[in-house]
GUGU-808387 format. One record per residue (C-alpha): residue in one letter; x, y, z. Coordinates in steps of 0.2 Angstrom, whole numbers, plus 5000, padded with zeros to 4 digits. Each point is the difference from the previous one (the first is absolute). Last residue first. Layout:
<atoms>
aXYZ/...
</atoms>
This chain:
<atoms>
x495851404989/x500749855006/x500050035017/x498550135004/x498949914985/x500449825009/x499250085017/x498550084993/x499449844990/x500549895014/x498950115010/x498550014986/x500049814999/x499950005018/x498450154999/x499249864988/x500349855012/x499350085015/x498750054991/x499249834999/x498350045012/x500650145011/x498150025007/x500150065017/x501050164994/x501850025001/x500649954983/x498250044991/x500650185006/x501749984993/x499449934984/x499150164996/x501250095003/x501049904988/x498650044989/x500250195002/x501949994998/x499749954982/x501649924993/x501650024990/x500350205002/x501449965013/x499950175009/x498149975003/x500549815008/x501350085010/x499150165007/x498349905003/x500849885010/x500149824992/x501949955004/x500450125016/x498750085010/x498449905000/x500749824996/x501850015006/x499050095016/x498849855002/x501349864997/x500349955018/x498150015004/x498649994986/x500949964987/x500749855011/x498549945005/x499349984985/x501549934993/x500249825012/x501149924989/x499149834988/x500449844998/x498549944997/x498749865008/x499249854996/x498849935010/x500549865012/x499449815001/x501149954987/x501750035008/x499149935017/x500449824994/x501849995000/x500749984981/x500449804996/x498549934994/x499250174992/x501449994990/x499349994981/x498150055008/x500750185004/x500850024983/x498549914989/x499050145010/x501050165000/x498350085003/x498549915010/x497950035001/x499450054985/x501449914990/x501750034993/x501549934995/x499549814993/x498550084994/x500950134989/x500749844989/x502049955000/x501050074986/x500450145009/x500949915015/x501049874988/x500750164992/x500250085017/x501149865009/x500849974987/x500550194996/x500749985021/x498950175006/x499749905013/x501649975006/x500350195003/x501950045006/x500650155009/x501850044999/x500250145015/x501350155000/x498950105010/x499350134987/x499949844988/x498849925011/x499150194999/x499850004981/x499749834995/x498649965012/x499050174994/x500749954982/x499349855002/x498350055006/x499450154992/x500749984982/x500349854996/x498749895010/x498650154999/x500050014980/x500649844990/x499449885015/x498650095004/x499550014983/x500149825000/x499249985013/x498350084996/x500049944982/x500149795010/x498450075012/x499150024984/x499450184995/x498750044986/x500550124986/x502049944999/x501050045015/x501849974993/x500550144992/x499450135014/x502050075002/x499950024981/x498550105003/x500550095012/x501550064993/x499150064984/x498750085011/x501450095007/x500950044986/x498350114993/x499950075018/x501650104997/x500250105015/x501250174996/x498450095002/x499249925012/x501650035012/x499950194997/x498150005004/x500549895018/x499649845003/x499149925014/x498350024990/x500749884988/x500549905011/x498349985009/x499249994983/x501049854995/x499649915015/x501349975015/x501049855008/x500149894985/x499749804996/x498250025005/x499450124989/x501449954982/x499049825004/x498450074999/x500150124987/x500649834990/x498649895004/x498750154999/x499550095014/x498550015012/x500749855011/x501550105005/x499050115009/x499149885011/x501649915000/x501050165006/x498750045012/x500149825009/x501950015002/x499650185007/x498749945012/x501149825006/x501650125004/x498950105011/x499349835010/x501649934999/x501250165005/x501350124994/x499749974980/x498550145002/x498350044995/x498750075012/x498449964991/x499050124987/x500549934986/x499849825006/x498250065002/x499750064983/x500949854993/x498649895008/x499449934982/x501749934998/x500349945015/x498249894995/x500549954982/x501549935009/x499149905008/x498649964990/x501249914989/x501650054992/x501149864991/x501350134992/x499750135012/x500349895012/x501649934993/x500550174998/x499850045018/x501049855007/x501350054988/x499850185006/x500449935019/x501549944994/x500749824998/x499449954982/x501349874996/x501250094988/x500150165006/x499749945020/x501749864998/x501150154995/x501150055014/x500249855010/x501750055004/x501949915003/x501350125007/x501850014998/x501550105008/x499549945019/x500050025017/x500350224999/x499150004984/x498549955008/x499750165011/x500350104984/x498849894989/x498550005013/x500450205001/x499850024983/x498749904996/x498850085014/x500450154993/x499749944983/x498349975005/x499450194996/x499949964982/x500550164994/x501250004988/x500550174991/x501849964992/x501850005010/x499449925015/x501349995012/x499550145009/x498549985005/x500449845006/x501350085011/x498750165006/x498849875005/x501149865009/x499750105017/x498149985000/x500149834999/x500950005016/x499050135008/x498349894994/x500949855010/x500849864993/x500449815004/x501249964990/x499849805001/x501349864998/x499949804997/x501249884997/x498849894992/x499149845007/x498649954990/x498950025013/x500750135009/x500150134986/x498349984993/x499350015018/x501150175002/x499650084984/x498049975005/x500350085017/x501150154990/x498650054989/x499550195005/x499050104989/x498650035011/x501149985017/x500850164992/x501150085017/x501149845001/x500249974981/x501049844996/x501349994988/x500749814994/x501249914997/x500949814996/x501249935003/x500349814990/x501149895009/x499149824994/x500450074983/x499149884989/x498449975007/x500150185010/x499950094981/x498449894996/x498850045016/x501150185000/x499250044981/x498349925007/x499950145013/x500550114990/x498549984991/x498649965011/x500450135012/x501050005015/x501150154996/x501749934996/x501450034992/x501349874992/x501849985006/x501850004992/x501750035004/x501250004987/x500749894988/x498249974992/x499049864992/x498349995008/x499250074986/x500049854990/x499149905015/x498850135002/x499449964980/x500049825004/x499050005013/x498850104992/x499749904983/x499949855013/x498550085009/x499250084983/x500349854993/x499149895017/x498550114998/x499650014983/x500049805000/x498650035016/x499150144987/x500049884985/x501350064988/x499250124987/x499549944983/x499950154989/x501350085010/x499850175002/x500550124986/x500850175004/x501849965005/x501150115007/x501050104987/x502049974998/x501250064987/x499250164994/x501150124991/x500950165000/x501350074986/x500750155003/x501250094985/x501650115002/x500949864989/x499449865014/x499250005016/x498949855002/x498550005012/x499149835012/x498449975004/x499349895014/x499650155013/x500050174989/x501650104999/x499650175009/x499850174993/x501250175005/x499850134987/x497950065005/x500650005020/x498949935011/x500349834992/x499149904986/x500249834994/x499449975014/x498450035012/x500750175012/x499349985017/x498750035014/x498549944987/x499350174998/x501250155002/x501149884992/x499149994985/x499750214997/x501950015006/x500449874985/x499150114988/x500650165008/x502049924994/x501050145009/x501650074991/x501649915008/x501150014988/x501549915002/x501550035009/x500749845002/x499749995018/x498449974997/x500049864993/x500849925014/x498550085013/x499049934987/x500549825005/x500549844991/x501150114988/x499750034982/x500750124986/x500150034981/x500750134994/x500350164987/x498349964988/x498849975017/x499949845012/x499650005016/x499749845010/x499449915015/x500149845007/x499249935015/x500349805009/x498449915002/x499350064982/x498949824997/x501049924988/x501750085005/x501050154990/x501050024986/x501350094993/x501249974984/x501050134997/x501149994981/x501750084993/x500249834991/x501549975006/x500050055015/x498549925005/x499450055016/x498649925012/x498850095009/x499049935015/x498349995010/x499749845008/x498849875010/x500249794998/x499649884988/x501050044986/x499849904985/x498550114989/x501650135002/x501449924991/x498850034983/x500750175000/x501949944996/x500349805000/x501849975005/x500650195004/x498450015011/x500249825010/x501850065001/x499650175007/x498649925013/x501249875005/x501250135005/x498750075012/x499549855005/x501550005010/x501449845004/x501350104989/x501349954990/x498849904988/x500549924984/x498949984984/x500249844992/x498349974994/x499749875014/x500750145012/x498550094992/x498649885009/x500949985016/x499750195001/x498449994995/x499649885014/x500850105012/x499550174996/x498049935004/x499950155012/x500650134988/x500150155015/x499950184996/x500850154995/x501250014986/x501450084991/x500849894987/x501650034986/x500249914986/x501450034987/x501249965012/x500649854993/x500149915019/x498350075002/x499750165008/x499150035020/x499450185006/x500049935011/x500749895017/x500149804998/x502050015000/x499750105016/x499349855011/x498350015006/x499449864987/x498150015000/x499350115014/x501150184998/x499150154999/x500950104986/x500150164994/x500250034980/x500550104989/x500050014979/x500750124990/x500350034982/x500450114986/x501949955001/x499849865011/x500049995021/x499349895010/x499650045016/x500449925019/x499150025017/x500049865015/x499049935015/x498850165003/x498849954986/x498350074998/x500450105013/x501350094989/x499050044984/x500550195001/x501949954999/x499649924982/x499250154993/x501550125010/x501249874990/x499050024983/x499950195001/x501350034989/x499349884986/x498650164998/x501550074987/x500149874991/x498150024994/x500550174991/x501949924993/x498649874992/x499149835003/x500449995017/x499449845008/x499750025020/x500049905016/x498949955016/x500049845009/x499449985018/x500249815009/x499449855005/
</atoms>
């Protein structure tokens, strides 16, 4: 695991930015503390810092060459089948000085090119060199675990694994209002696109090809659409999805270094240290717990999981104060809006465990592709709706006019039952845009300023949207729903949430799930296998239902969420009111309209906050990234 970042002049113009590829290097240091080198060529630079799990030894380091020297590799990443392919080109004669997949990876890529990548099973973002043919070639995993962004204009092209990197190049850094208009409503920035209209992002499963001032990007990898005609029997589906498992964890067990899995006694990670402790009788795992937040607190759950199969276990246990004091870190470290509030909770759970261990094995994942969040449950209702849901639809004037908060059961229950009553009236892919964001067209609209309007072009918006609605056709299945999930909230909102802060502490965090036989096999089962009425994560919780303590399944499922509310209206009041989204600043800024942030203020502290929270976070980060980056 690493950072990568590195540069192709293609004249005296782009040489010039090859200046700032030590300060572009430098600025991906927690990514890895272990070492720093860079590659130098004529019109070239590559850097790299490295977090060492697969070979610690300094022949292994990169930038790494071949013995020709016509190749030259930066990477970030683990092949965890580098093994096998390794045997595999010894057979062909290629010898090996290293024991690293890293040098695998650049033989495997100088044997067979772009068709190398199909092979890899494993997570990755890399450049590779050639020399001789004055090529890049870049690409990036199936399902976008590890990030890679990119600019590319007639002087350069550019990339790093980090926009604090590509900054450091001195590019231009004019705002993308299409992007703020997205993240203003889903929390974060959907690739390809950034905050900034130069700087995109190399999809998940595609790769590009830098040759003669030209890019090249192409699709090697797309989950698959058609379910099985014939699909295994659900008890066969079962024991594959067990094995399939098993054998995934077991792959990402291989590491030099310390390593241990987190734990928060849900279904999934549970099942990840069920399988992990099998073959690592010494496995550690961690947890946080949340003294003041009962609410959102796991740690009894955590604890039985951890008894029962044995693991060396440890628990953060936190106070609001302790979360409270990790704010101003994460807000630093993120170097483009994001504002899933969670990565605090991230953060913090990869510091604590950086200090026992260098990697971590996750369950991130498992609810994309098996229908493990409450809107799965909602779809799914919506899809097969009765009198039910025909009645909370019919009551949405009441739901309107209850108390609404994610602070509390009863509250939480009135606005999840106002978001389905609304999200009933809407069309299939309405629908989905409504419940996968945080704040309605209008709303955002009327959040902006004139100025801002202007410069918004709504034309690119609708064409984003729609390609980020591709896969929900007319009428919804539960199958559209996770896929779109996959390609949309997995990539973008989840693993970069996870990426971003295990890579602020120096952590490798690995996601067995996200295994691509594991997902394949996954969707090409039937929706019924994932999702009924009255269970989520079905064929998951029935595959080890025999070996998982018993009150796992007799829990209801909660977030990992930070206690926001509370904070905005304490600690962060005076941030709130006289700093970031006082009337002076936000005027002097020009980008929104102080009298709707106003307006949020007053939902903030009234007895109705509903999900603002979440919106006046978005507008923090917001504030926050504009005062360092811009």
């Amino acid at each position: 695991m690493c950072g990568i970042t590195g540069i192709f002049a293609f004249n005296l113009v782009g040489k010039f930015h090859m200046i700032h590829a030590t300060a572009a290097t430098m600025a991906l240091h927690k990514r890895g503390p272990d070492f720093q080198d860079i590659y130098l060529d004529e019109f070239v630079a590559l850097g790299h810092r490295r977090l060492s799990i697969i070979d610690t030894r300094s022949i292994a380091h990169q930038p790494m060459q071949d013995e020709s020297k016509r190749y030259c590799i930066i990477f970030n990443g683990e092949i965890f089948n580098y093994r096998e392919l390794r045997e595999e080109l010894k057979t062909l004669g290629v010898n090996f000085i290293t024991e690293s997949d890293t040098e695998v990876l650049l033989h495997l890529y100088i044997k067979y090119g772009a068709k190398c990548l199909p092979r890899l099973n494993g997570f990755f973002a890399f450049c590779i060199y050639d020399k001789q043919e004055q090529t890049f070639f870049l690409a990036r995993d199936r399902y976008g675990i590890k990030p890679l962004l990119y600019v590319f204009d007639e002087d350069k092209f550019l990339f790093a694994s980090e926009m604090k990197s590509i900054i450091q190049y001195g590019i231009d850094k004019e705002l993308d209002y299409t992007s703020l208009f997205n993240y203003l409503q889903l929390n974060y920035v959907p690739a390809p696109d950034t905050i900034f209209i130069y700087v995109k992002k190399l999809m998940p499963g595609h790769y590009l090809k830098i040759s003669h001032k030209k890019l090249e990007i192409h699709c090697y990898y797309t989950i698959p659409t058609n379910t099985s005609s014939q699909p295994l029997s659900y008890s066969d589906a079962k024991e594959k999805l067990k094995a399939l498992l098993e054998d995934s964890i077991q792959r990402r067990l291989v590491a030099d270094v310390p390593l241990g899995a987190f734990l928060s006694g849900g279904i999934d990670s549970s099942v990840i240290t069920a399988l992990a402790s099998k073959h690592k009788p010494d496995l550690h795992t961690f947890s946080i717990g949340f003294r003041d937040e009962k609410f959102f607190d796991e740690t009894e759950y955590a604890n039985l999981v951890a008894k029962h199969f044995k693991t060396n276990h440890t628990v953060f246990s936190l106070t609001n104060d302790d979360l409270y004091a990790y704010v101003n870190s994460v807000l630093d470290y993120i170097d483009e809006p994001f504002a899933d509030s969670s990565a605090i909770n991230v953060y913090i759970l990869s510091k604590e465990t950086s200090k026992y261990a260098t990697v971590a094995l996750s369950g991130d994942g498992a609810d994309e592709m098996l229908a493990g969040y409450n809107k799965h449950a909602a779809f799914h209702r919506m899809i097969h709706r009765g009198w039910k849901e025909n009645m909370v639809s019919a009551l949405s004037p009441l739901w309107n006019a209850m108390p609404q908060s994610r602070n509390g059961s009863l509250r939480n229950k009135f606005r999840q039952f106002k978001r389905f009553a609304d999200g009933m009236k809407l069309n299939s892919k309405a629908r989905y845009w409504q419940w996968a964001g945080f704040a309605k067209e209008p709303e955002i609209n009327a959040l902006l300023s004139e100025s801002t309007q202007a410069k918004l072009q709504h034309q690119q918006y609708e064409i984003r949207k729609k390609e980020l609605l591709r896969f929900i056709p007319e009428k919804e299945t539960i199958r559209d729903i996770l896929l779109s999930d996959m390609n949309l909230v997995l990539a973008n909102d989840m693993l970069t949430k996870v990426d971003l802060m295990s890579m602020a502490n120096g952590l490798e965090v690995r996601v067995p799930f996200l295994d691509y036989q594991v997902v394949d096999f996954i969707f090409s089962l039937p929706d019924d296998y994932k999702i009924t009425h009255s269970i989520r994560k079905r064929i998951l919780q029935d595959a080890f239902r025999d070996i998982l303590p018993e009150p796992l399944y007799n829990r209801p499922k909660k977030g990992f969420e930070v206690p926001l509310l509370k904070w905005f209206r304490k600690e962060m009041k005076s941030l709130i009111a006289d700093d970031l989204l006082s009337e002076k600043n936000i005027n002097e800024q020009g980008i929104f309209n102080y009298s709707e942030i106003e307006k949020l203020k007053r939902q903030l502290f009234s007895s109705n906050p509903q999900d603002v929270h979440a919106r006046i976070w978005a507008l923090i980060v917001f504030q926050w990234w504009w005062r360092k980056y811009l």
